[in-house]
N, C-alpha and C positions, 0 to 999 in steps of 0.2 A: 587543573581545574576540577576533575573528576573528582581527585582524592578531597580538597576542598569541600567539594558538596555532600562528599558519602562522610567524611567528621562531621559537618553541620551537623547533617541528615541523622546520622546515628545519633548523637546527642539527643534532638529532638525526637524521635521513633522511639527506640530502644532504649534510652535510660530514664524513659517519665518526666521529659520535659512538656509532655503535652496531655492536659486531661484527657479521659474518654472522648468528649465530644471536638476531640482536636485542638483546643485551644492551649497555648504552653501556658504552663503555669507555673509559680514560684517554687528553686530549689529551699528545702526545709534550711540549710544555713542564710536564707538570705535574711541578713537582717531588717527589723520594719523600725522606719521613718520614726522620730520621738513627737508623740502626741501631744497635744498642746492642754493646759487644761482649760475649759471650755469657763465661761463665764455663766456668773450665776442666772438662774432662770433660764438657761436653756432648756429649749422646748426640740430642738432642731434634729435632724437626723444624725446618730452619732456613730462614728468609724468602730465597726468590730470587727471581730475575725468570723467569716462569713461562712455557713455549712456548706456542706456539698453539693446541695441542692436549697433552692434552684440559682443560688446565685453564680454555680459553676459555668452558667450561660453566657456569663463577661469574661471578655480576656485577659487574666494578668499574664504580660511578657516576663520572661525570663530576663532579669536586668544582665545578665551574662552576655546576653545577644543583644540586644538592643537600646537599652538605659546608657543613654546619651552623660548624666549624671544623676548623682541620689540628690530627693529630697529631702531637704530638713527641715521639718517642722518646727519654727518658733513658738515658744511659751508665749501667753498671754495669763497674765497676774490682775486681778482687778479685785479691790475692795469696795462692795456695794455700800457709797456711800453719796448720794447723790440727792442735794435738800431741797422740798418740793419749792416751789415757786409760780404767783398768778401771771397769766397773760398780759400783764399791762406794761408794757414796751417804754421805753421813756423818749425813743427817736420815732415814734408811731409818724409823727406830723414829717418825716424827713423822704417817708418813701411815697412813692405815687403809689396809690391801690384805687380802685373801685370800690363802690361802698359792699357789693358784694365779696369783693376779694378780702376787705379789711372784717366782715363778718366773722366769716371764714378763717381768717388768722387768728382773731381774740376767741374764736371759741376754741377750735382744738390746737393752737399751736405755730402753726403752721399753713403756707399755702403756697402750691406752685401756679404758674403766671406762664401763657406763653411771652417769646420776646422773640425779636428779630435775628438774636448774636448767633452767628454759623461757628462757631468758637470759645469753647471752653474757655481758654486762657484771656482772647478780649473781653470775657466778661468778668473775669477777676481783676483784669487790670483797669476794665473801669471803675470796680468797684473802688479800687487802690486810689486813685483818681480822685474820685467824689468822696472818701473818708466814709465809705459805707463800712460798719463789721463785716468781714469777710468770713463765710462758713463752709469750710474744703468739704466736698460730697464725698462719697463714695463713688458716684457717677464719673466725677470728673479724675480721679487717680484709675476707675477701671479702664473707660477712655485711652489714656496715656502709654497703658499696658497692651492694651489694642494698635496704637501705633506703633508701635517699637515691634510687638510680634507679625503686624503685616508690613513694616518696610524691611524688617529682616528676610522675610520669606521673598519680598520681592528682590532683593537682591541676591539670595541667592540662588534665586530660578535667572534669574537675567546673568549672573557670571559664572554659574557652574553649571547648575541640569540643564539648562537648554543645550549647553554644546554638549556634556553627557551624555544626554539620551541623543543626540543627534548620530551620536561616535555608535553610538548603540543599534541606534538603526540600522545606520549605511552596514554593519559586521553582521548584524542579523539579516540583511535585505541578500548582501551577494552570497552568505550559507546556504541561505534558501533555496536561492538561484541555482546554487552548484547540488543541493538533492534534487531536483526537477531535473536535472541535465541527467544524474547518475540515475535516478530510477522512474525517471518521466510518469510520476505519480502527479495529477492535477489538484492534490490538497497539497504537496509542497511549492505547485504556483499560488493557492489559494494564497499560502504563506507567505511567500513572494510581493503579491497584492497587498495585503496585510502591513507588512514593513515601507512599502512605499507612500502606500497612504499618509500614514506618518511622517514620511520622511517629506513629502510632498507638502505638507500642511507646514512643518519643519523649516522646509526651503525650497522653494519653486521649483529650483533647477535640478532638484534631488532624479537621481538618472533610474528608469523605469524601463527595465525590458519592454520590448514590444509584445512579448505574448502575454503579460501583464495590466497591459496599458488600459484596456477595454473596463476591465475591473475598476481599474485604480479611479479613470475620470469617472465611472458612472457614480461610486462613491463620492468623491468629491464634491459633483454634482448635489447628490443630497444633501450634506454637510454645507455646503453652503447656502444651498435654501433653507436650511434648519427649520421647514416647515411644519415637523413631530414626528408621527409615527410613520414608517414605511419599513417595505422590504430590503433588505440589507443587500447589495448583491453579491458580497461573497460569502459570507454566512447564509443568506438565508431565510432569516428569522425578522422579526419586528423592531427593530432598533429607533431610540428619541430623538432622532436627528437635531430638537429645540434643542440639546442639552450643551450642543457647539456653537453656542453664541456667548462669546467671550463676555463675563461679567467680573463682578468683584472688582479686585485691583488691576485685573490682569487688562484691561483696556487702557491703561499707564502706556502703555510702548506696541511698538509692531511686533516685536521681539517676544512680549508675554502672550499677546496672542496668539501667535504662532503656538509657542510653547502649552497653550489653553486645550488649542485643539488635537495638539498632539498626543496628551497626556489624557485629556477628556476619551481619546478613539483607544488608548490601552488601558483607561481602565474600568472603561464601560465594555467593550464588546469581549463577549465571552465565549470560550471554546466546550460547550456545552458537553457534560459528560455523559449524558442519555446517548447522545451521539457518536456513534465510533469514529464515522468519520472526524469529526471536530475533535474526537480525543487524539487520535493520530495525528491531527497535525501538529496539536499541543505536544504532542512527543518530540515533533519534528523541531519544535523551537526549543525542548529544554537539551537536545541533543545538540543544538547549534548553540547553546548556551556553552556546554561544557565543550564542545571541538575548539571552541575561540578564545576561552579561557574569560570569557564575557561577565561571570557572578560577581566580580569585583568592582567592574564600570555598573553593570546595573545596580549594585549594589549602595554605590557613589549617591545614587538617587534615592534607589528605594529607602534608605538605611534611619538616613538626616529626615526625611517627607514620615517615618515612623514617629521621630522624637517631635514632631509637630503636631502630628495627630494622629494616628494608630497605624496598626499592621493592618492589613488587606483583609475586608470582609470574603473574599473569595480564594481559595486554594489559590497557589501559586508555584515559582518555579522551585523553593523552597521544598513543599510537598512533593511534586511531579516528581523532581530529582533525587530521594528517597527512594522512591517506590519505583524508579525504569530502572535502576539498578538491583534491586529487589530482586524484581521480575526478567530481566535481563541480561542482569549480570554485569559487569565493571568495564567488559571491552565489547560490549553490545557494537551492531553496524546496522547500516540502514537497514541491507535485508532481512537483522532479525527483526525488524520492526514490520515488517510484513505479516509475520505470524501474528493471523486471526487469532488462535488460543490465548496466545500470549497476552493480546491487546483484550480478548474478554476477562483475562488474570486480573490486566492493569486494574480493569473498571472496576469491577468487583473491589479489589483492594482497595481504591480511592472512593467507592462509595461507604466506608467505612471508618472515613473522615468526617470532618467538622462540616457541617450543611452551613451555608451563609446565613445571618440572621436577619438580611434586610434584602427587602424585595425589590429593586431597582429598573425593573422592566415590564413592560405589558404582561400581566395573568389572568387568567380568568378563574372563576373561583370556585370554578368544577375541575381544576386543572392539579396535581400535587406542584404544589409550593415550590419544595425540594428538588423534584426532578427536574422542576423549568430552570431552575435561577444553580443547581449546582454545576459547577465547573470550574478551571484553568481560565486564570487571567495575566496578562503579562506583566501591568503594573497597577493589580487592582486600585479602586476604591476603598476607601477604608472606613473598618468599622467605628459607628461613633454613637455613644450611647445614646441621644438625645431623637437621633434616627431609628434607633430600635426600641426606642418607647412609644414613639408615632407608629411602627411598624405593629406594634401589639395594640393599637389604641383606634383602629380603622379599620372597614372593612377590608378582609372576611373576618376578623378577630370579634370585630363590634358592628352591633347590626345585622341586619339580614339582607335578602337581596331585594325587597321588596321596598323596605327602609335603611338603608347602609350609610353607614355612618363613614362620608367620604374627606373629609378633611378632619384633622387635627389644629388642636389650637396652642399656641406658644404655653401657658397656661397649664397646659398639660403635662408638660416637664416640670415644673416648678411643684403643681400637686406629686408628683411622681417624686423628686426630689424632697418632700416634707412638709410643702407648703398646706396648712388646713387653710388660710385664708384663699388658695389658688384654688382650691376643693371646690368650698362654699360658690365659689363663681362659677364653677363648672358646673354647678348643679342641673340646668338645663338639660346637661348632656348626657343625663341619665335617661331620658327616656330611649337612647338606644339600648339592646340587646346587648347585653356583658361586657356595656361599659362601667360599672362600677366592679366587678368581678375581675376584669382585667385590672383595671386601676389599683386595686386590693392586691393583686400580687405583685404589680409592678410597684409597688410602695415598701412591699413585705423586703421583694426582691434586695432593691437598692439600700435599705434602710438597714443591711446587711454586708455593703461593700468595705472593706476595709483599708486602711489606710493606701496601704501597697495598691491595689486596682485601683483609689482615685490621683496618686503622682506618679502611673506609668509612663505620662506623658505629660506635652506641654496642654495639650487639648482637655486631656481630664482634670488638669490640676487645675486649671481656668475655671471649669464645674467647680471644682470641690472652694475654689477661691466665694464662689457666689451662695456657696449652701448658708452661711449665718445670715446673709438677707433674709432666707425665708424664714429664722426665728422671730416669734411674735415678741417683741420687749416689755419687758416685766417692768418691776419700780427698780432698779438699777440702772434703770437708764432715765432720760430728762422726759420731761411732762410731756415733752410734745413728740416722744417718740413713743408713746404708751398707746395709740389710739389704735383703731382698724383701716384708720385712713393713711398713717403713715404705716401699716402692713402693707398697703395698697401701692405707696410710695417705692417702697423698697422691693414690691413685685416687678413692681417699675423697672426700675434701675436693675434687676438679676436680667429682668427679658430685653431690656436697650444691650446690655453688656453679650448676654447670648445673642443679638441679633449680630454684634461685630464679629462676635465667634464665628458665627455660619460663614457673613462674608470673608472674612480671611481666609478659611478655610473650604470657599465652593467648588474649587477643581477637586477635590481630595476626598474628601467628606461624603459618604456613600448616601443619597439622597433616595428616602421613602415613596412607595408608591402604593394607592388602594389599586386592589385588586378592578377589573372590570367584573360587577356587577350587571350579572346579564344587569452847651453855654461856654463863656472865658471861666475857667476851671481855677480854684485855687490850689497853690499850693500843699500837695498834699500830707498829713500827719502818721504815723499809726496809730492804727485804730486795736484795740483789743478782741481779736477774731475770734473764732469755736472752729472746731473740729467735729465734723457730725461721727462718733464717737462706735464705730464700726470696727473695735480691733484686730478681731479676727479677719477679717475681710484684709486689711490691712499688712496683717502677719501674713497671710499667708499668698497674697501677692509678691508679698519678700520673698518668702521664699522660691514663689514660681520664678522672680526676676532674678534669681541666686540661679536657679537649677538651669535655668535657660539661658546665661552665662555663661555657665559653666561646661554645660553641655557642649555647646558650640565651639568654646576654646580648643575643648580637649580634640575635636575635628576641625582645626586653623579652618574655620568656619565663620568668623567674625571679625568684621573690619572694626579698627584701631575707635574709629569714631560712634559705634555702634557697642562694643565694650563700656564706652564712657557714659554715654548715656544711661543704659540697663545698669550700672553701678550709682550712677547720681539718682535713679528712680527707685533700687534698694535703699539705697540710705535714706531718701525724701520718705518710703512706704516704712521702715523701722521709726522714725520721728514722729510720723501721726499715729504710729501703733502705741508709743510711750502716751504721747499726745489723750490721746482716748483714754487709754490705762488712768491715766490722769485726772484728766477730769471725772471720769466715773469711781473714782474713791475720793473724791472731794479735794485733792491737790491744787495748788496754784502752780499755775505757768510759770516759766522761766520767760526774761525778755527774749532770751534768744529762741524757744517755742513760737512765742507771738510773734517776732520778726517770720518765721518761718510760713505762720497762715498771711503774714500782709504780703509777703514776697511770694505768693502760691501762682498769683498768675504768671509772672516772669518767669517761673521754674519750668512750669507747662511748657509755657511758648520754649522755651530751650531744649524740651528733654523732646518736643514734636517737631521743630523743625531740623532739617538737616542739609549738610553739607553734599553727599554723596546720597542719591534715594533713586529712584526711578518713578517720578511724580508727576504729574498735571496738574490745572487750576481743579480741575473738580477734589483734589486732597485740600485744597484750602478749605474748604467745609467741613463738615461735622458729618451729613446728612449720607447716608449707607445702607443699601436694602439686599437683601439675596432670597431668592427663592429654595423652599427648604421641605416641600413636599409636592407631590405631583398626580392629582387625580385622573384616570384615564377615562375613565365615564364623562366626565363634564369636558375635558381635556383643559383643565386649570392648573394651578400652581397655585402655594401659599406662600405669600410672598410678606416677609417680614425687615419691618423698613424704621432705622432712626433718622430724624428730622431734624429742626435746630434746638440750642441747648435753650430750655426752659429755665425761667425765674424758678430757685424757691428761698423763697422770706421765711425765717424760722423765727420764734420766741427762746431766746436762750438767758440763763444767769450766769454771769462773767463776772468774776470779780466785785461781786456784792451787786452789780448792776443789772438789772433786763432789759434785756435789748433785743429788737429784729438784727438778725443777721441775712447776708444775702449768698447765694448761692447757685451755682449749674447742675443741672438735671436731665438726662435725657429725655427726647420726647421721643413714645416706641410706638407705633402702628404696625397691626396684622389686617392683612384683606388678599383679596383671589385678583388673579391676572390669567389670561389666557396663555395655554403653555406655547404656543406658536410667538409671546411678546414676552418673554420673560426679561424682566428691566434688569437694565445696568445702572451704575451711582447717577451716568451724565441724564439719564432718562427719569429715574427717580428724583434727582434735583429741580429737574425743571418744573415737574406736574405739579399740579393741585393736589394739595395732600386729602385723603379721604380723613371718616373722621376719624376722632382717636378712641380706644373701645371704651364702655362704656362704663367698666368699672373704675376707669381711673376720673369720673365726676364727684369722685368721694374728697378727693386732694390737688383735682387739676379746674381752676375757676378761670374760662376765660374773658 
C-alpha cells in the first residue's frame, strides 16, 4: 500500500502534476477535446487556453488519474438561413389563453403559462393526444439528463459505496483502536470516536469501544437534532449539525440516509492544520490507511464520486501520504510520529499546499480565511465552480460589515458564466462594495476556462452543456427567439437545469458560507412539430451522455438497463441536434424527424422511468429544491427550487405554415429558509410555492 501511495505521490509532487497553488494540472501531451464550431452570432463565452493567472485558481485533473473517459465534442454545422415570419398563428382559436396571455404571444412570439402537469413527458403526450404541434424544449431533454445522472448515482451509492465505506470504516475504526492500546495517546481515541460515528450512523449495531462511547453518543446526539451550529465534542470546534438532514434523493430509502449522514460527517468535519493536535491525528489515519492497505477500498468511492463531481476541495489522504513519507520516511512507526520537530516539518510542508477555495464553516471576518478552513479531510467535499463564485460574490469579498452582502443569487452564476442579460438584473446589486469588481474578474476569470477544465467531469460538462443558453440570439435564429424576453426564457431553463445539478449533487458538492459579519379525445394524427432549435446545448449533452457511458463502463459500474437508456438519450440528443442544424439553415424535415418530435413524450416517459431505481412517489414529480448557500449571520439558507412543468406556446413557421406550438418549461424559484428546516423534495412538494422572481414577468403570464 505504501509503495502505491509514494508512485501516486511522486507523480503528483515531483514530476508537476500539480500547479503551484496545488491543484494537478494537465500533462502537456494530453490531448484537448475537438471544439465544436460555434454557430453564427455568438455572443457567448468561448473555450480558450487559459493563462496562468488567474484562471490557475480551477482545477484541471490530470486525466491519467482520474478521467473516468474523454470527451468529445461534437461539431455543430448551421447555415444562417432562417426567413422572417409575422405572429399570426393559423390554430390561434385551438388553444385556451387569456386575453392577456394571447397579448403576449402575438406580440413577441411566445408565452409561457403555468399548468398543473408534474411531468414532462404527460404533457407531451397530451399534446400527442389532442393534435396539438409539439415543440421539444431544451427544458425538457436537460430534465431527462438529470434523471439518468441521479438514478445512476443512486444506485450506485445503494449497491456499492455504502457497503464500501462501511468495510472502510469498521478497518479504519479497529486501527485506531489498536494505536490507542500501543501508545495510549487520547487523539488516537479521538480517532476511534471519529470512525464510529460513522459507522454508527452507517449501521446501529456498528461495535464501539467503551472508552469511546461517551464521544460517540454525545455526537450523535447533535446530528440528530441537526439543530445548526454547536460545539463538536471531539474536535472541538463549531460544526452545522443542520447539514445531516438527509435531502436531495437520498430520502429514497433508509439505506441512502444512512449513507447521507455518514458521508456528510467525512467530508465536512475537518482535521484542522493550525492545529497540531488535529494534524497528528490526521497522521494517525493516513498511517492506518497504508498499514491496512485501505487506498484502494477508499478509493472504490472516492475515485467514481470525482467523475461525478470533482476532487476534494480540502487536502486529503492523497496529499498527507506524500508528505508523512517525505518527513518520515517509508518505514516510519507510531513513535516516530511522536516527534514534535518532525510534526512542525509536516505543517510547514502542507502549509505550502493548495488553500481550499470554498468557505464551508462558521468564520468571522476578522479571522484568516485560510488558517480556519485549511486542513485534512477524509472524504472531502468537493470542489464546484458555481460554489466558488458565490464564495467571491458575498461577504467578506462583497460588502462591508456594516452593509454585507449575505446571500447570493442563482443569477449570479449565469452573469459569471456570460450571461449580459443575468448582469442587467443584477444591477441592484451593485450597491454593495466590490460587487461589481469582484464580478469583473470572475467573468474575466472563467471567460478563460478551456475546453479540458469545463469536461473534467460529469458536473462541469453539465456547466459547459448550459453556457449557449446564455447567448443572446441573433437573426439566425426564429423571430421569437430574438427578444429579451426569451433571453429571460432561457435564463430560465440554464437556472431550473442548475437547480437539478445542485440537487443531485448535495451530499458532495462543497456548499458556500458568508462569513459572520460582526374531454372523449379523438383519435389522434401527426401533427408537424418544431424543435426549439438549441444545438449546441444539444451536441453537447451527447456528448456528456457518451463520456458518462463510457466512463462508467470502463469501471463495470453500470447496469445493463441504465447503459440502454444513456445510449437511446445519445442518439434521441444527436437527432434534435441535426434537427436544429436544420431548421436553422432553412432545411425541410424528414418524416422520420417529425415522427421523432410527435413521439417526444413516449421517449421521455421510457428513457425516466425504470425497471431497477431506488425511488418513491415523490420521483413521480418533476418538483426538486436543494439548498445551495448558508448565511451564518441570519442563520438561513438559499434555497433553490423547480416546481411543475410550465406551458410554453411558441409562434413557429413549419413548412410554409404558422403555427403555436406547445411545449414544457421549467418553473425555477430562489428564496431563503431557515438553516435549522432546510427542505427536502417531500417538504418542497407539499408547500405553497413562494413567488417566482421577478424577472421572469417578461415571458411567464399567469
Amino acid at each position: 500500500m505504501k509503495k502505491i501511495l509514494t508512485v501516486l505521490m511522486a507523480c503528483i509532487l515531483l514530476t508537476g502534476c500539480l500547479t503551484q497553488n496545488g491543484d494537478v494540472k494537465k500533462p502537456s501531451s494530453t490531448p484537448q477535446p475537438t471544439q465544436s464550431t460555434p454557430p453564427p452570432q455568438s455572443t457567448g463565452p468561448q473555450p480558450t487556453t487559459p493563462p496562468s493567472t488567474p484562471s490557475s485558481q480551477l482545477p484541471v485533473m490530470d486525466p491519467s488519474l482520474y478521467q473516468f473517459a474523454p470527451y468529445t465534442l461534437l461539431e455543430v454545422s448551421i447555415t444562417c438561413s432562417v426567413p422572417g415570419y409575422s405572429f399570426d398563428p393559423e390554430n390561434l382559436g385551438d388553444i385556451p389563453l387569456t386575453p392577456d396571455q394571447k397579448r403576449v404571444l402575438l406580440s413577441q412570439g411566445f408565452v409561457v403559462v403555468p399548468s398543473g402537469y408534474q411531468q414532462f413527458y404527460n404533457m407531451y403526450q397530451d399534446c400527442k393526444k389532442r393534435n396539438i404541434p409539439i415543440c421539444v424544449t431544451s427544458d425538457a431533454v436537460l430534465h431527462t439528463y438529470h434523471i439518468l445522472y441521479d438514478y445512476t448515482l443512486r444506485i450506485l451509492e445503494s449497491e456499492h459505496f455504502a457497503r464500501d465505506i462501511l468495510r472502510l470504516t469498521q478497518t479504519m475504526a479497529e486501527t485506531q483502536h489498536d494505536y490507542y492500546i500501543q501508545t495510549g495517546d487520547e487523539l488516537a481515541l479521538k480517532n476511534v470516536a471519529y470512525f464510529c460515528v460513522a459507522g454508527r450512523l452507517l449501521d446501529a449495531s456498528f461495535p464501539t469501544p467503551p472508552d469511546a462511547e461517551t464521544l460517540v453518543t454525545r455526537e450523535l446526539e447533535l446530528i440528530e437534532a441537526h439543530r445548526g451550529f454547536d460545539y463538536s465534542p471531539i474536535f472541538e470546534y463549531r460544526e452545522d449539525y443542520s447539514q445531516y438532514v438527509p435531502r436531495g434523493h437520498y430520502t429514497r430509502s433508509e439505506e441512502l440516509e444512512k449513507y447521507f449522514k455518514a458521508m456528510m460527517w467525512y467530508g465536512r468535519m475537518m482535521f484542522r492544520l493550525k492545529s497540531p493536535e488535529e494534524t497528528k491525528q490526521a497522521l494517525y489515519l493516513v498511517k492506518g490507511i497504508q498499514d491496512t492497505d485501505s487506498f484502494a477500498l477508499w478509493d472504490t468511492v472516492y475515485s467514481p464520486t470525482v467523475f461525478f463531481v470533482g476532487k476534494s476541495d480540502d487536502l486529503s489522504i492523497i496529499e498527507y501520504g506524500a508528505l508523512i513519507t517525505t518527513v518520515y520516511g517509508d518505514s516510519y512507526t507510531l513513535s516516530d510520529l511522536q516527534d514534535v520537530e518532525k510534526l512542525a516539518t509536516f505543517i510547514d510542508l502542507v502549509k505550502e499546499l493548495r488553500d481550499p477555495r470554498i468557505t464551508s464553516t462558521w468564520v468571522r471576518d476578522y479571522q484568516d480565511v485560510e488558517e480556519e478552513t485549511k486542513g485534512f479531510r477524509f472524504m472531502g467535499q468537493r470542489f464546484i465552480p458555481d460554489s466558488y463564485m458565490f464564495q467571491q460574490l458575498v461577504y467578506d469579498k462583497v460588502g462591508t460589515a456594516s452593509s454585507p452582502r449575505l446571500f447570493p443569487k442563482g443569477l449570479d452564476i449565469m452573469a459569471v458564466l456570460g450571461s449580459e442579460r443575468a448582469l442587467s438584473h443584477l444591477e441592484p446589486e451593485k450597491q454593495y462594495q466590490n460587487y461589481e469588481s469582484q464580478m469583473e474578474i470572475l467573468r474575466s476569470e472563467f471567460s478563460q476556462v478551456d475546453v479540458l477544465t469545463w469536461t473534467q467531469n460529469l458536473y462541469w460538462s453539465w456547466l459547459y452543456s448550459l453556457l449557449p443558453l446564455l447567448e443572446e440570439k441573433g437573426e439566425c435564429y426564429p423571430a421569437f427567439m430574438q427578444s429579451d424576453a426569451w433571453t429571460d426564457k432561457e435564463l430560465n431553463t440554464a437556472l431550473g437545469s442548475w437547480t437539478e445539478l445542485r440537487h443531485d449533487t448535495i451530499l458532495y458538492a462543497k456548499q458556500s458560507y458568508t462569513l459572520e459579519a460582526t374531454g372523449i379525445p379523438s383519435e389522434p394524427r401527426m401533427t408537424r412539430g418544431y424543435v426549439e432549435p438549441n444545438a449546441e446545448v444539444y451536441a453537447r449533452l451527447a456528448s456528456l451522455a457518451r463520456m458518462m457511458r463510457e466512463g462508467l463502463e470502463n469501471r463495470d459500474l453500470l447496469l445493463p438497463e441504465y447503459r440502454g437508456k444513456l445510449q437511446t438519450l445519445e442518439t434521441l440528443l444527436l437527432n434534435l441536434t441535426t434537427i436544429s442544424e436544420k431548421e436553422l439553415s432553412g432545411e425541410d424535415l424528414s418524416e422520420d424527424e417529425y415522427r421523432i418530435i410527435w413521439n417526444f413524450g413516449d421517449t421521455l416517459e421510457t428513457l425516466v422511468t425504470f425497471e431497477t431505481a431506488v425511488e418513491t412517489e415523490t420521483d413521480e414529480k418533476v418538483a426538486v429544491v436543494a439548498d445551495v448557500h448558508t448565511d451564518v449571520n441570519t442563520g438561513q439558507v438559499l434555497e433553490e427550487g423547480v416546481g411543475n412543468v410550465f406551458y410554453l406556446f411558441a409562434v413557429v413557421l413549419t413548412e410554409g405554415h404558422i403555427v403555436i406550438v406547445q411545449g414544457g418549461v421549467f418553473s425555477y424559484y430562489e428564496f431563503l429558509q431557515p438553516l435549522r428546516n432546510r427542505l427536502t423534495d417531500e417538504q418542497w412538494q407539499s408547500m405553497e410555492k413562494p413567488p417566482l422572481p421577478p424577472w421572469t414577468s417578461s415571458f411567464i403570464i399567469e
